[in-house]
C-alpha positions as CSV (number, residue, x, y, z in Angstrom):
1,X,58.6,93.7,-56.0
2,X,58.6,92.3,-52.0
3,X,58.9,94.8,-49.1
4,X,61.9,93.9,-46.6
5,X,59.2,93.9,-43.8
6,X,56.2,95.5,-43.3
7,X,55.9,99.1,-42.4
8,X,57.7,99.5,-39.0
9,X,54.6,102.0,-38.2
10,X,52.4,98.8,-38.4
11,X,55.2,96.4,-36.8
12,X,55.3,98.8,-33.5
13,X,51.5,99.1,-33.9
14,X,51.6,102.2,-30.7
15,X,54.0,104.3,-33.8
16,X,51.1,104.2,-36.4
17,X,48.2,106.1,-34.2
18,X,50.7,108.5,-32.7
19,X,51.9,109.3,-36.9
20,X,48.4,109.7,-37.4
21,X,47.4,112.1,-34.9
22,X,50.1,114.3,-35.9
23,X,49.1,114.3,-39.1
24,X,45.0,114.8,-38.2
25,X,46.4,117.7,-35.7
26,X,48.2,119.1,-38.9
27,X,44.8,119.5,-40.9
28,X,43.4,121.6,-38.6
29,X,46.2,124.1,-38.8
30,X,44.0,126.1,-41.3
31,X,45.7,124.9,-44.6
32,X,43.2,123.6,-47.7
33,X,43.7,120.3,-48.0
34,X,44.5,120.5,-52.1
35,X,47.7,122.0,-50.6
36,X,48.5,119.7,-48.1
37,X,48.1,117.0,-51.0
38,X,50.4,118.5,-53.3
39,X,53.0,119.2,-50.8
40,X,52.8,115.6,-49.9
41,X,53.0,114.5,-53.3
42,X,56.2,117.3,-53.9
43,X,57.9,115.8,-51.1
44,X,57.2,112.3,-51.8
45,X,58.2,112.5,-55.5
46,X,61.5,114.2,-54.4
47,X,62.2,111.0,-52.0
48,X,61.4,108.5,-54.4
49,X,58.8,107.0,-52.0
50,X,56.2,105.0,-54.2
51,X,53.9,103.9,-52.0
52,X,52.9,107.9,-50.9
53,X,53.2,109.0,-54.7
54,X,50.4,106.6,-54.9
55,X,48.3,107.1,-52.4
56,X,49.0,111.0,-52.4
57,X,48.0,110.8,-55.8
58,X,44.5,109.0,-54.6
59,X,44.2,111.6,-51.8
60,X,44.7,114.7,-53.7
61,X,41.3,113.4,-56.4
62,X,39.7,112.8,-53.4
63,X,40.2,116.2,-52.7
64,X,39.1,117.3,-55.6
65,X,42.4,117.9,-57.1
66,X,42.4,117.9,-61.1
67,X,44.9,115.6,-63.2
68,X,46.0,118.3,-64.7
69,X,47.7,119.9,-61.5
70,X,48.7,116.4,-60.2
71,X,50.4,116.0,-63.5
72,X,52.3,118.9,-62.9
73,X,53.6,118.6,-59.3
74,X,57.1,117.5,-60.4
75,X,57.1,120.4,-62.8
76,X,55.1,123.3,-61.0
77,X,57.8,126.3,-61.6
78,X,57.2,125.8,-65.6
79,X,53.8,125.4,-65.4
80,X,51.0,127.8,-64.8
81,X,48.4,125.8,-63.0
82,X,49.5,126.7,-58.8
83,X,48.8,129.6,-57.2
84,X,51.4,131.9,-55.7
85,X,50.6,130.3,-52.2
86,X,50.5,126.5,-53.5
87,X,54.0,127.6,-55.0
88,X,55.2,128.8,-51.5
89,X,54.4,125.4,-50.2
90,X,55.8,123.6,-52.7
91,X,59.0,125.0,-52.7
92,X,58.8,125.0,-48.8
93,X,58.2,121.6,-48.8
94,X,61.0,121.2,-51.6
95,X,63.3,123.1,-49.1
96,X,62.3,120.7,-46.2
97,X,62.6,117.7,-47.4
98,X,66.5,118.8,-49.0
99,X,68.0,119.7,-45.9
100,X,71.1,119.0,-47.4
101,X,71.0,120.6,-50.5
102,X,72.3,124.1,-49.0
103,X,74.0,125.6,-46.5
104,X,71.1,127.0,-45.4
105,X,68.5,124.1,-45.5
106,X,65.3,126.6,-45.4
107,X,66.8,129.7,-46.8
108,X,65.1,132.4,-45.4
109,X,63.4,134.1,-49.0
110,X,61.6,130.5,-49.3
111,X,60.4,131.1,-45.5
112,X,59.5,134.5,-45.9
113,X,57.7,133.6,-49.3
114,X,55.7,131.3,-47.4
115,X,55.0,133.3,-44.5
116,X,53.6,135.8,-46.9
117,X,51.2,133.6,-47.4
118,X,50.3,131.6,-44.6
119,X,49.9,133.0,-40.9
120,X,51.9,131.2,-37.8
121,X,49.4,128.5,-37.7
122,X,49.3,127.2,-41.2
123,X,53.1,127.9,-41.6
124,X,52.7,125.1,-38.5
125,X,50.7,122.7,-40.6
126,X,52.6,123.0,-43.4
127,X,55.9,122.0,-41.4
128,X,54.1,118.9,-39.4
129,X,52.8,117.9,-42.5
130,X,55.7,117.6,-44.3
131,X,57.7,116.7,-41.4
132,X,55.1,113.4,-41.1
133,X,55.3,113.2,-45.4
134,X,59.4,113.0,-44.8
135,X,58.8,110.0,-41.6
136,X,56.2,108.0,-44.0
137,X,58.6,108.3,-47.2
138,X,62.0,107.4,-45.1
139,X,59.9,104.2,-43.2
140,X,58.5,103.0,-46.6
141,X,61.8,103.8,-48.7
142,X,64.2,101.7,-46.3
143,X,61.7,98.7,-46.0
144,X,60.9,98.7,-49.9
145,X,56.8,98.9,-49.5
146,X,55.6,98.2,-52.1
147,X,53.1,100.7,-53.8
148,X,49.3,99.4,-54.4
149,X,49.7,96.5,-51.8
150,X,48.7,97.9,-49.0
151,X,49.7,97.1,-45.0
């Protein structure tokens, strides 16, 4: 496999900080990380995007997340390993990334679900998070990166 061109985040080198900080900004919304890893990973799997599968993969053990779990991700309604909460973000971050699945991209029982479980802040981090997931999956996706090889 060859990428098109590299990663237009690293092309437009003033694009990859201003990514970043989002992201960093998203951390500190309150959310544990584990989560923010597997919503990553959800959303990642769902677009197809390699190169994040990977590294979301690495991320989320360095997070201390547990094969097990990571195994599960693609699966997490038939399987018992999330908590109600990761399972909120998941299928937030599910809902998110299909926009145009439904009429209704976010239908508001997955929202309220989540806002059960998160306050206004982490319901914030959650949607930066897999807002920048989404912009990382589209950039690498469309210029075939190539996962394992790096920018």
């Amino acid at each position: 496999m060859q990428a098109r061109m590299p990663n237009p985040a690293v092309v437009i080198p003033e694009a990859m900080p201003a990514i970043l900080s989002v992201l960093k900004a998203a951390k500190k919304g309150g959310v544990p990380e584990k989560t923010l890893e597997l919503v990553h990973l959800r959303a990642s799997q769902i677009n197809g995007c390699g190169v994040c599968v990977d590294g979301g993969v690495r991320s989320a053990r360095k997070a201390g997340e547990s094969d097990e779990r990571l195994f599960a991700v693609a699966a997490w309604r038939e399987t018992p390993y999330f908590t109600d909460a990761e399972r909120a973000a998941l299928a937030l971050s599910e809902a998110a990334t299909r926009l145009s699945d439904r009429a209704e991209p976010v239908p508001d029982d997955i929202w309220d679900e989540a806002a059960r479980h998160y306050d206004e802040k982490q319901l914030a981090s959650l949607v930066l998070y897999i807002g920048v997931t989404n912009l990382f999956n589209r950039l690498n996706a469309t210029t075939k990166q190539v996962a394992g090889a790096g920018w």
